[in-house]
ZAMARKOL-587206 format. One line per 2 residues: their letters; for each residue x, y, z of C-alpha. Coordinates in steps of 0.02 Angstrom, whole numbers, padded with zeros to 5 digits. Each point is the difference from the previous one (the first is absolute). Example, Ala and Ser with C-alpha at 12.3 -4.5 7.8 and 13.67 -1.06 7.14 Angstrom:
BEGIN
AS> 00615/-00225/00390; 00069/00172/-00033
REM end
This chain:
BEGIN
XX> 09143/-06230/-04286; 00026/00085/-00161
XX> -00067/-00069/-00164; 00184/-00003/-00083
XX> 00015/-00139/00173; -00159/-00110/-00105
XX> 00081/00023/-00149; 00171/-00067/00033
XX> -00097/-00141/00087; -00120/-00033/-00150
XX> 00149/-00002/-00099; 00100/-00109/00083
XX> -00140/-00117/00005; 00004/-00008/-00181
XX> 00189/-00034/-00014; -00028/-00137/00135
XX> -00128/-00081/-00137; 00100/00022/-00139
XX> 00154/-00075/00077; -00105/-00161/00065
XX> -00102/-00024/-00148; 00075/00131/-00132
XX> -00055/00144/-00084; -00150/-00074/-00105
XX> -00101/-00038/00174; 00020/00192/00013
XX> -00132/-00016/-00154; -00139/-00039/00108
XX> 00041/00148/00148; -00005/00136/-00132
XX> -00194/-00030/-00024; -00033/00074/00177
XX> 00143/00146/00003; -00109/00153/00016
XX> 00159/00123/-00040; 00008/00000/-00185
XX> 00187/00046/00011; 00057/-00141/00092
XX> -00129/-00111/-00094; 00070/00057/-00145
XX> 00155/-00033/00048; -00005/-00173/00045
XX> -00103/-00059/-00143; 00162/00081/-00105
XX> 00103/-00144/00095; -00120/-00126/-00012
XX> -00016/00033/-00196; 00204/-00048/00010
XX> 00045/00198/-00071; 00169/00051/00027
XX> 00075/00075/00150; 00059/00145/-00072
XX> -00155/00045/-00106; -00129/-00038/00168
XX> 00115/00143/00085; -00005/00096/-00145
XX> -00201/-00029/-00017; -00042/00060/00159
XX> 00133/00148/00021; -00107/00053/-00146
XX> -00150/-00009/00105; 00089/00105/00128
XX> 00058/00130/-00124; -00187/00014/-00058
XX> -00063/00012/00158; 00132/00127/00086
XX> -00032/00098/-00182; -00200/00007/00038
XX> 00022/00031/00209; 00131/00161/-00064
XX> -00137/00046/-00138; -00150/00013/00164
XX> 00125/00088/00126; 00050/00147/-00133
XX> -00185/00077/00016; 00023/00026/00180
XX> 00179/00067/-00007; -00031/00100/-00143
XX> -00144/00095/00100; 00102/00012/00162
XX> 00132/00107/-00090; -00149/00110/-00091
XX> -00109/00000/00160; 00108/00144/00076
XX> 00033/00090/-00161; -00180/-00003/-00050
XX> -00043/00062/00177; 00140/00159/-00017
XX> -00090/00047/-00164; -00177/-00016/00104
XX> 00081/00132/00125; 00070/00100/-00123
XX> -00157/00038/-00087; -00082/00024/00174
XX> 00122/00124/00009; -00045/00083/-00147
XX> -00149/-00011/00053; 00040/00097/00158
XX> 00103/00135/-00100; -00143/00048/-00103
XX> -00122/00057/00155; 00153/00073/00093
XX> -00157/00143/00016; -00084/-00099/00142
XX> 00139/-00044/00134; -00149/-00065/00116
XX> -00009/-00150/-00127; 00201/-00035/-00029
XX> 00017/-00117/00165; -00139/-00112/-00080
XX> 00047/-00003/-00154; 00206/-00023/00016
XX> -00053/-00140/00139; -00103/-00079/-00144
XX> 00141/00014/-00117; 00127/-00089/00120
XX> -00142/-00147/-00027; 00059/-00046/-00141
XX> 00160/-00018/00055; -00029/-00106/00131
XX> -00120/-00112/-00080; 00139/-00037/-00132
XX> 00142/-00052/00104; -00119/-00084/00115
XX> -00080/-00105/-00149; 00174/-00025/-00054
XX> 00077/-00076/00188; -00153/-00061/00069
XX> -00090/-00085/-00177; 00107/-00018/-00152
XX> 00188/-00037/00051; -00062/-00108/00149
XX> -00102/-00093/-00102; 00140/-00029/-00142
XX> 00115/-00052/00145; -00090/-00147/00047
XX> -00037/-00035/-00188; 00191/-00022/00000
XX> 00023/-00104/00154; -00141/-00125/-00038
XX> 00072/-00008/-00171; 00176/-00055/00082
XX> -00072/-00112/00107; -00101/-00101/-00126
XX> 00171/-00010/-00113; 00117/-00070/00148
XX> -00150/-00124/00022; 00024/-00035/-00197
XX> 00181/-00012/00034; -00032/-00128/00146
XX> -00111/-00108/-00131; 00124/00019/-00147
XX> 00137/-00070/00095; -00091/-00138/00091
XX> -00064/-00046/-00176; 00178/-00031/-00092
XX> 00064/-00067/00163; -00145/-00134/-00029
XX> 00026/-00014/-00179; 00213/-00021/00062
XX> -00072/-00148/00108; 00079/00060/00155
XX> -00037/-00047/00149; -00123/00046/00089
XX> 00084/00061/00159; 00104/00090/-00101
XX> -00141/00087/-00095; -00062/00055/00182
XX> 00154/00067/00019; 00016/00108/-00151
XX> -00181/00049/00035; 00022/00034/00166
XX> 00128/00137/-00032; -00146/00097/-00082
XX> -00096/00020/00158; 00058/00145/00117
XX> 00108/-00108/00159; -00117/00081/00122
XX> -00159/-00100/-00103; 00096/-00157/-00012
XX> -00073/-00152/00077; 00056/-00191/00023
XX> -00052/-00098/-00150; -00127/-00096/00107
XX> -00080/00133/00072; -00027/00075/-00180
XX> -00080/-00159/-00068; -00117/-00037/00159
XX> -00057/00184/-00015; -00008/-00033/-00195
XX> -00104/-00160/00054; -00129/00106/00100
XX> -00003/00124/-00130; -00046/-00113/-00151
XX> -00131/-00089/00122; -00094/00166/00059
REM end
């Protein structure tokens, strides 16, 4: 079960309190939120702020956060597109290299073999290192901001006073269909989770 499963589930768990004893018993479940987003949050409902300016609050967490995740991945894809190029100018001057002791042929396999090196090493650093690397950068980066995404709406849908089945069913949407699980079978696993 995927953790965007525990989080429509923890969720929905808060809506259920708010709607039975409203959003200011949501005061004392914010002490023991370990995410700082969704703590974050839900304290901005409890404090009574305005719907608009609690989406517009944490969308500028998201923007600062997707700004800092793009600022780490640009290293790597910056030095998968030099990788190759440095590695071209590495053979190159291997080549050179080779030019200038055209004199001793008995040395050119050696020497144009170790110029082809570089080349190699570049474009391998480039596929195997850097651009791999960047990739996943990128993918964890999109999977922490639909997880954000998940939290934002579950929040104003709290704050809206929905209810709660309906919240799961916003949420829900969020997890892939193949992931999906009954309600029940979320918040039993949720229960052995919080108790392990």
């Amino acid at each position: 079960m995927t953790e965007h499963v525990y989080k429509v589930v923890e969720l929905v768990g808060y809506a259920e309190s708010a709607r039975r004893d409203g959003l200011l018993a949501l005061d004392e479940v914010t002490a023991s939120i370990e995410d700082p987003f969704t703590k974050k949050g839900l304290q901005l409902v409890v404090d009574g702020t305005d719907p608009d300016l609690v989406a517009d609050i944490l969308e500028a967490e998201n923007d600062a956060m997707r700004k800092r995740h793009s600022a780490a991945v640009q290293p790597f894809d910056k030095a998968g597109g030099y990788a190759p190029t440095m590695g071209i100018i590495g053979t190159v001057f291997g080549l050179v290299h080779v030019l200038g002791n055209l004199d001793q042929p008995a040395t050119l396999g050696p020497m144009i073999a170790a110029a082809f090196i570089a080349t190699l090493l570049g474009v391998a650093s480039a596929n195997v290192v850097f651009l791999p690397a960047g990739a996943r950068l990128k993918q964890l980066s999109q999977e922490e901001l639909h997880a954000r995404s998940l939290i934002v709406e579950g929040i104003l849908s709290i704050q809206a006073g929905d209810n709660p089945r309906v919240v799961q069913e916003k949420l829900i949407t969020f997890v892939p269909p193949a992931l999906r699980v009954d309600a029940d079978q979320a918040k039993s696993a949720n229960a052995e989770k919080a108790a392990a």
